[in-house]
C-alpha positions, 0 to 999 in steps of 0.5 A, spaced: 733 367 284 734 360 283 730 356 279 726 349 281 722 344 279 717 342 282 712 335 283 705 336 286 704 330 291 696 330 290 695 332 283 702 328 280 703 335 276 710 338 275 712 345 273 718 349 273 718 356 277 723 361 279 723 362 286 727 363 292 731 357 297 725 357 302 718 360 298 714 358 304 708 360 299 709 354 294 702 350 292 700 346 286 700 350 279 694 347 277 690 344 284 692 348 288 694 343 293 700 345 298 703 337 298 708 340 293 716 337 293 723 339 289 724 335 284 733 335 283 734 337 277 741 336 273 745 341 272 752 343 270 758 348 271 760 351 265 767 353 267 769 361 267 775 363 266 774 370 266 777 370 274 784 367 271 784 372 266 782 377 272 788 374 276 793 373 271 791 381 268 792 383 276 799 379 276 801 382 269 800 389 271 804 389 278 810 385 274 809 391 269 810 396 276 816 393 278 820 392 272 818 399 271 821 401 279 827 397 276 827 401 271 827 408 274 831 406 279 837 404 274 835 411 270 836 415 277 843 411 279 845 413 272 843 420 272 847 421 278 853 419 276 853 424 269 853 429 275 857 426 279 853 424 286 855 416 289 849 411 290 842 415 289 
């Protein structure tokens, strides 16, 4: 639930309240009026990296699959030349 500022159009009050989108409830914290306005607020964005490690953690785990695939495929070709089968 976002939080918003807000300006009592009657009484010239502002207050801060957590509150959804389109709270169809909204009146003045102090004179109860329901000639209330949003007042922009400044924001910022932090960035996350969190998504790119996830990412590149994903990435990492399905290089490490196939090096591992290239890996069996070559111990296989190898076991079966030490017995004497062509292309495994």
């Amino acid at each position: 639930m976002p939080k918003y500022n807000y300006k009592c159009v009657a009484c010239n009050k502002e207050w801060t309240r957590w509150s959804s989108m389109d709270d169809p409830s909204l009146e003045c914290s102090y004179c109860f009026s329901k000639k209330v306005k949003k007042i922009p607020s400044i924001f910022f964005v932090i960035k996350n990296d969190e998504h790119e490690k996830k990412t590149s953690s994903k990435q990492n785990v399905v290089e490490h699959i196939e090096e591992n695939r290239k890996i069996l495929k070559e111990i296989k070709q190898e076991s079966g030349k030490d017995i004497g089968i062509k292309d495994v």
